[in-house]
N, C-alpha and C positions, 0 to 999 in steps of 0.2 A: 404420572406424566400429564402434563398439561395440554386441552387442546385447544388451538387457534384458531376463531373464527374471524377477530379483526384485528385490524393492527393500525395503532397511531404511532404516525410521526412527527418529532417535534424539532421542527425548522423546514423551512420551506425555499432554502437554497441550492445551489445546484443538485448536489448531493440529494437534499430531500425531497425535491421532485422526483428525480429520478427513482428512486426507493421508490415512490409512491406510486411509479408508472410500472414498475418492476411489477407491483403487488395486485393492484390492479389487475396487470394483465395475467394473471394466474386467477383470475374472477372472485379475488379476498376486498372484502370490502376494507377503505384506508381511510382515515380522516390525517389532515395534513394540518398541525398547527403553527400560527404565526403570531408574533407580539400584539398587533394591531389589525383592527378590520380592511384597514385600506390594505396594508401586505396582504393579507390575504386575499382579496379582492382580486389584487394583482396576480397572485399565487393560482387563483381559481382560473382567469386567463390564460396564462399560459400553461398548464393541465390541457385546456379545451382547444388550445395554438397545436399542442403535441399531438393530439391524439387525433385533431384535422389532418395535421400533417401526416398520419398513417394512413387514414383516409385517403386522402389526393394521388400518395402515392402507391393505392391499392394493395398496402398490406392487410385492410380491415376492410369491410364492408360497413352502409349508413347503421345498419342496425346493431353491427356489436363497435360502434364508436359512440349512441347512443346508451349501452350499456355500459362501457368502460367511465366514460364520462359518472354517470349513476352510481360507480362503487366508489368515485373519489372527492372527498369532501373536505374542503378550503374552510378554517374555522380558524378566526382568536378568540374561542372560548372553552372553556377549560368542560362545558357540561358536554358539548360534543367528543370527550374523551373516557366517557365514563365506563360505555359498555366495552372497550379494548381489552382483549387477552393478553398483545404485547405492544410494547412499547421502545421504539428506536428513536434513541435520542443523534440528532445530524445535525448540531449547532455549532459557531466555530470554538477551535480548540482553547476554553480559557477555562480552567479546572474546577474556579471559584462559578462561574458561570454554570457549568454542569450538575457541579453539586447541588447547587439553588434548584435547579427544575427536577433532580432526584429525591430531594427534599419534599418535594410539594407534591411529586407524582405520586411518591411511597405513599402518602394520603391520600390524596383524590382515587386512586387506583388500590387500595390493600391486596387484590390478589393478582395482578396483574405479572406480567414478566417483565421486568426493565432492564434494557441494552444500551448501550452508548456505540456507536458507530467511529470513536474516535481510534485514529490512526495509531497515536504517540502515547495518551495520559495513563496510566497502569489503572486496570479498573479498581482497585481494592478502594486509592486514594478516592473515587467518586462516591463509597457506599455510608462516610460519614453523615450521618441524622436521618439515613434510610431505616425506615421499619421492615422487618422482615429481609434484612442483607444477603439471604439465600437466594432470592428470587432477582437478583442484579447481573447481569455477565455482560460481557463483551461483545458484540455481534460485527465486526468489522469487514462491510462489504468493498470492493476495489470499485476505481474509478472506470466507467461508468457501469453503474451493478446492474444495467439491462442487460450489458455484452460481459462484463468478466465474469466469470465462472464460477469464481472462489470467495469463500467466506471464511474467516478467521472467527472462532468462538471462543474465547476468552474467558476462562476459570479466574474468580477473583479468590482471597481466601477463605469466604463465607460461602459459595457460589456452593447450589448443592447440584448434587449427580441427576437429580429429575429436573432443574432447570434447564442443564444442558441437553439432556434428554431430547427436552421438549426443543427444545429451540436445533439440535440436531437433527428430528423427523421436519420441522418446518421447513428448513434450508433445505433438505436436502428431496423431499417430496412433495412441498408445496411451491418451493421457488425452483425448484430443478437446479440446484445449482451444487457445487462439489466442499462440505463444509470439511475445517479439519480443526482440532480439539490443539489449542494453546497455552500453556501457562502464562496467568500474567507476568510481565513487567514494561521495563518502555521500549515501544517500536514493537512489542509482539515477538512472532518469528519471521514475515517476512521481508518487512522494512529492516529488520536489521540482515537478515542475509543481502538486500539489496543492495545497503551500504558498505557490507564486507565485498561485493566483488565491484562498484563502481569506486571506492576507497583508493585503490590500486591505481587504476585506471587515471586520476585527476594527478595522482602521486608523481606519475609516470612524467604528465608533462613538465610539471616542478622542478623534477631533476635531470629531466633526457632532452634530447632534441626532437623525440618521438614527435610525429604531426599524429593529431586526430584521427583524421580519413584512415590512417596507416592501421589504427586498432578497431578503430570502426572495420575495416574492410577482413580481419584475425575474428572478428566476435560475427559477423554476416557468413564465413565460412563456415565457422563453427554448426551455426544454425540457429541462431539466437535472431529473431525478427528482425532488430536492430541493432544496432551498435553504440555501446554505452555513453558516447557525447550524443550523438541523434536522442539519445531518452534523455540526457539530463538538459538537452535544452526546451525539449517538451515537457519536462516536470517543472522548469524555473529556476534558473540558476537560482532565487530569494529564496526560495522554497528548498531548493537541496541545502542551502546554508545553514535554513533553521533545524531541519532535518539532520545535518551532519552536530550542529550544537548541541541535540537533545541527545545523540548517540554518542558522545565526547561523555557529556554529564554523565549519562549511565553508565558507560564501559571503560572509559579512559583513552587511552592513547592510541588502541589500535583505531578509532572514531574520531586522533585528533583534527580540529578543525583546519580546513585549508586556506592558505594564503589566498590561493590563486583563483577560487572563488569568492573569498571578500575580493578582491581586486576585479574580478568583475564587475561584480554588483556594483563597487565604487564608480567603475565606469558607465552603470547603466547596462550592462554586456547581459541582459537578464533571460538570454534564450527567447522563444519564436513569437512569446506576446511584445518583445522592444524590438525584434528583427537580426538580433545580436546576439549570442551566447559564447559558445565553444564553436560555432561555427555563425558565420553570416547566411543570411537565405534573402533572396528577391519577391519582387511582387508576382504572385503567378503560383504555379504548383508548387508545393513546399521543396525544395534542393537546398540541399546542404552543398555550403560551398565553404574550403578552407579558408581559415579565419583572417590570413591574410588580406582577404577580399572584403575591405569593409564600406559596402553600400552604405549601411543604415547611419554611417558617419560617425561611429562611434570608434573611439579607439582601438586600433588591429590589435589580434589577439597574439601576433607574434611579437609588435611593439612592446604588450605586457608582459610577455613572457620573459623580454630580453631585458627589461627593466626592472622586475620583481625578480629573476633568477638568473642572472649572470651568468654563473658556473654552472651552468647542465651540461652535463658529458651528453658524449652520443649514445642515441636511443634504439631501443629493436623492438620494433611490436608484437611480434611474435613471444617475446619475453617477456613484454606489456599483460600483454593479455592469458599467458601462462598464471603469472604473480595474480591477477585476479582471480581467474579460477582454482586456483590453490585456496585462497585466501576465503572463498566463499565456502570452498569444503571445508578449512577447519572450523569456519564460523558454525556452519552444521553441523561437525562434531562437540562443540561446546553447547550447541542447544538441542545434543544427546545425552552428553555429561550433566548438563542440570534438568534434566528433564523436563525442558520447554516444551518439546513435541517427539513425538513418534517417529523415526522412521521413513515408516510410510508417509504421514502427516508433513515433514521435511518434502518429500519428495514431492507429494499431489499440490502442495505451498507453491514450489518452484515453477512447476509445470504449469500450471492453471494462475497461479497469480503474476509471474513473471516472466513467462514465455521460455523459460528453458528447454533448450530442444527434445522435444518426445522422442526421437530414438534415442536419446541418451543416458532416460530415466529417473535422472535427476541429479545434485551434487554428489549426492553419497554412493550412488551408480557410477558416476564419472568418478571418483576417488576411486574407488574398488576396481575399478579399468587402467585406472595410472597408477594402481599401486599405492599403499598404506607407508611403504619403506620411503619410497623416491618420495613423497607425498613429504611424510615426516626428515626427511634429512633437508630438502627443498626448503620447509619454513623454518628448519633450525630452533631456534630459543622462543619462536613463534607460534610453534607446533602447539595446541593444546596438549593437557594430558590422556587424555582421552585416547588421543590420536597418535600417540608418541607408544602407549601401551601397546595398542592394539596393532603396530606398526612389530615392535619387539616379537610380540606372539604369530608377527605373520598369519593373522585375522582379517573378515573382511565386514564389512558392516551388515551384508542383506545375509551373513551367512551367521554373523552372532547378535542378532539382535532380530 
């Protein structure tokens, strides 16, 4: 096992500041790099904007805001990267783009550890013209990685058991944070469990007359922080779009892509940075207000609905929001059946990176409380097989596995 005394990261965007404050604040010294001295220059301000701000508002004292400051180092250049143990790459998502600084780190760094932080790309595809392909994994922390808890580590097919190792005791003892052990491909495990229970949800208005608020208000009972249009207009409706394309490509049809979110986007309807998504909100504390109410002047969400889907029968949220949570158990259970993750690793995913409700214990906990039968007759030809077995044998997941 490898041990970590510094860590660089390479991009200095939202994402890799924060990384870099996370790290920081666990007293590991970070060098943060950027394309150019002037970005970084800027990069190196707002570090020292952040860490004032903890100052002011008396979470730090002068003397360890002069220290935190001292572990973190703004560089474009590539000699400040040399003494790093590991390496988190947080640049945006374009494949050819990551491979290039994998390429060049494998070099500049021969024993270092190398991660990608990305969301979606399958890490194997990054390890092309790496040296030493064993020493590459996944490190996928959630937005923003000061507050969420969970880290996805990403097994590529070179990726050896002491990489992970290594990078397991770091998450999990130097960042304090809750890691859980992933097979690669696209979306990981928990972006695509995300997409298997808000899927449903978008479906619903397509073909029902269901309102929003109505499954928002099914999913806020439940116990789930918020309710699945309040998140997807905080994620970007642009953003769920591309997110829904990359899960179409890899899985097919249950991830077919939605009308009714290009048709926002078409409208500009891009969720809480244009003032518009699935719901409208005013200037002031964020309120969701049904979409019919459109301040931001942007086309009402019921105008589109009644113009891209004519024919929706009537809807029942309670039904709405059933069909989701069904739909994210069996996604659970196919990424048992391929052995994407553990279990447990499904569950601590949900809990910690999606706020699924703790007394619940997670998808596969909720399945096993609603039954494997009802579960499996419910999604019909839907059903994985997995789930279809185990429903015959009158099995329960935390009891055979």
């Amino acid at each position: 096992m490898k041990n970590i005394y510094k860590v660089a990261v390479i991009g200095g965007g939202t994402m890799g500041a924060d990384l870099a404050a996370l790290i920081a604040r666990q007293d590991m010294p970070v060098v943060i790099k950027e394309v150019n001295a002037e970005l970084a220059e800027r990069l190196r301000g707002r570090l020292d904007q952040r860490i004032d701000g903890w100052l002011e508002r008396g979470k730090i004292n002068a003397s360890r805001a002069e220290q935190l400051k001292m572990l973190c180092t703004a560089t474009a250049s590539n000699d400040d990267l040399c003494d790093a143990d590991l390496v988190i790459e947080a640049v945006p998502e374009d494949v050819n783009l990551k491979r290039k600084i994998f390429a060049e780190l494998a070099v500049l760094l021969p024993d270092a550890i190398l991660t990608s932080n990305t969301s979606s790309i399958p890490i194997t595809s990054l390890s092309k013209g790496v040296a030493r392909p064993e020493r590459l994994a996944g490190m996928h922390f959630f937005n923003p990685p000061t507050r969420m808890p969970l880290v996805e580590l990403i097994s590529a097919e070179a990726t050896s058991p002491e990489t992970l190792e290594s990078l397991e005791v770091f998450a999990a003892e130097t960042l304090a944070k809750k890691p859980i052990r992933v097979k690669d491909r696209p979306g990981f495990l928990v972006n695509v469990l995300l997409g298997a229970y808000l899927t449903p949800a978008i479906r619903a208005l397509e073909t029902t007359t269901v309102k929003p608020e109505a499954i928002d208000a099914e999913a806020k009972a439940f116990g789930w922080p918020m309710g699945p249009f309040v998140l997807l207009d905080m994620m970007g409706v642009d953003l769920v779009k591309e997110v829904m394309n990359i899960l179409f490509s890899a899985y097919g049809d249950r991830f077919a892509p939605s009308c009714l979110v290009n048709a926002l986007v078409s409208a500009g309807r891009l969720g809480q940075k244009t003032g518009a998504g699935f719901y409208d909100r005013v200037p002031g504390p964020a309120e969701a207000r049904p979409g019919d109410h459109s301040e931001s002047g942007s086309e009402p969400l019921d105008a589109i609905l009644e113009k891209n889907f004519p024919e929706r029968t009537s809807g029942d949220a309670v039904q709405a929001f059933t069909d989701m949570m069904y739909s994210m158990v069996n996604e659970s259970a196919m990424a048992l059946e391929t052995a994407t993750a553990s279990a447990n690793d499904i569950e601590t995913g949900c809990l910690f990176g999606l706020g699924f409700p703790q007394a619940k214990g997670g998808p596969l906990h909720y399945g096993d409380q609603v039954g494997l039968g009802r579960l499996a007759e419910a999604l019909g030809d839907s059903a994985c097989p997995l789930l279809r077995g185990m429903a015959v044998r009158a099995e329960t997941f935390f009891s055979s596995w």
